[in-house]
C-alpha positions as CSV (number, residue, x, y, z in Angstrom):
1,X,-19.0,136.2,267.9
2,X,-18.4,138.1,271.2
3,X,-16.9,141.6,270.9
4,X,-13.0,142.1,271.0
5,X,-12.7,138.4,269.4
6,X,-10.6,138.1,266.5
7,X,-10.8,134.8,265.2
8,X,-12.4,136.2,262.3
9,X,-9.4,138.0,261.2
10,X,-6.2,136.8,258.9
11,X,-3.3,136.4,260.0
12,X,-1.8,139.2,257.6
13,X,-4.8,141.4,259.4
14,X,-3.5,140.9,262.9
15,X,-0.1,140.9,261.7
16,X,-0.9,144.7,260.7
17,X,-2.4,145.3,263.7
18,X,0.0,144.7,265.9
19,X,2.7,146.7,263.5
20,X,0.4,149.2,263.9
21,X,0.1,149.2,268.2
22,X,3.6,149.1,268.7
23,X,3.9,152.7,266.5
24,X,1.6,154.2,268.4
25,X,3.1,152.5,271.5
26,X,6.8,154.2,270.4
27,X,4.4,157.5,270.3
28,X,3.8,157.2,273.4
29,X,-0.1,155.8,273.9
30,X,-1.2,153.6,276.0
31,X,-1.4,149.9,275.4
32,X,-5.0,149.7,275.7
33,X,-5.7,152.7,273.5
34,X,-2.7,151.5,271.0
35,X,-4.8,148.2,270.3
36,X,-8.0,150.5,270.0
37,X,-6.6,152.1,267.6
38,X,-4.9,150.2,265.5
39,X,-7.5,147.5,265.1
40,X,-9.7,150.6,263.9
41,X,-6.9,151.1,261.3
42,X,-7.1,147.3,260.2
43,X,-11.0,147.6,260.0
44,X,-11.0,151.3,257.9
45,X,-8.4,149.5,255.5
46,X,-9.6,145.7,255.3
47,X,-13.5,146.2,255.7
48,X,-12.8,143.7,259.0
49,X,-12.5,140.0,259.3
50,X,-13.0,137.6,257.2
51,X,-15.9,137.9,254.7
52,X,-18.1,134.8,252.3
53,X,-16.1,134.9,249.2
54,X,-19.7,135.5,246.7
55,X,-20.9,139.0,246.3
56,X,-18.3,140.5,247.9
57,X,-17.0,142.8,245.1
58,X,-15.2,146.3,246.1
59,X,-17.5,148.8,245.2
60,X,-16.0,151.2,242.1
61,X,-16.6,155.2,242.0
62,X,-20.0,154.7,240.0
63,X,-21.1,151.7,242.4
64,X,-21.2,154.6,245.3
C-alpha cells in the first residue's frame, strides 16, 4: 500500500477525519497541513486502518 492511500481505513475513520480538517481549516490552517493533521488524530485514536480481526486485543494497564 503506497503512502497517503486510505483504502485501508473505515468509513467512520475518514468520516472523522475529515470532521477533524475542516476544524482546523475554521482555525485557520492550511488544507494540506489540516489533512496532516487530522489523519494523525484518526491514527493516535484508531491505531490506523483496518486491522485482521485475530490477536488484535487492546492492550489493558498490566498488558503495558
Amino acid at each position: 500500500m503506497p503512502r497517503g492511500d486510505k483504502s485501508k481505513y473505515t468509513d467512520k475513520q475518514k468520516r472523522q477525519a475529515e470532521h477533524i480538517e475542516e476544524g482546523y481549516e475554521k482555525k485557520g490552517v492550511s488544507e494540506d497541513e489540516a489533512e496532516k493533521r487530522a489523519w494523525a488524530t484518526v491514527n493516535k485514536e484508531s491505531g490506523g486502518g483496518k486491522k485482521s480481526g485475530s490477536g488484535r486485543k487492546k492492550k489493558s494497564d498490566s498488558d503495558k
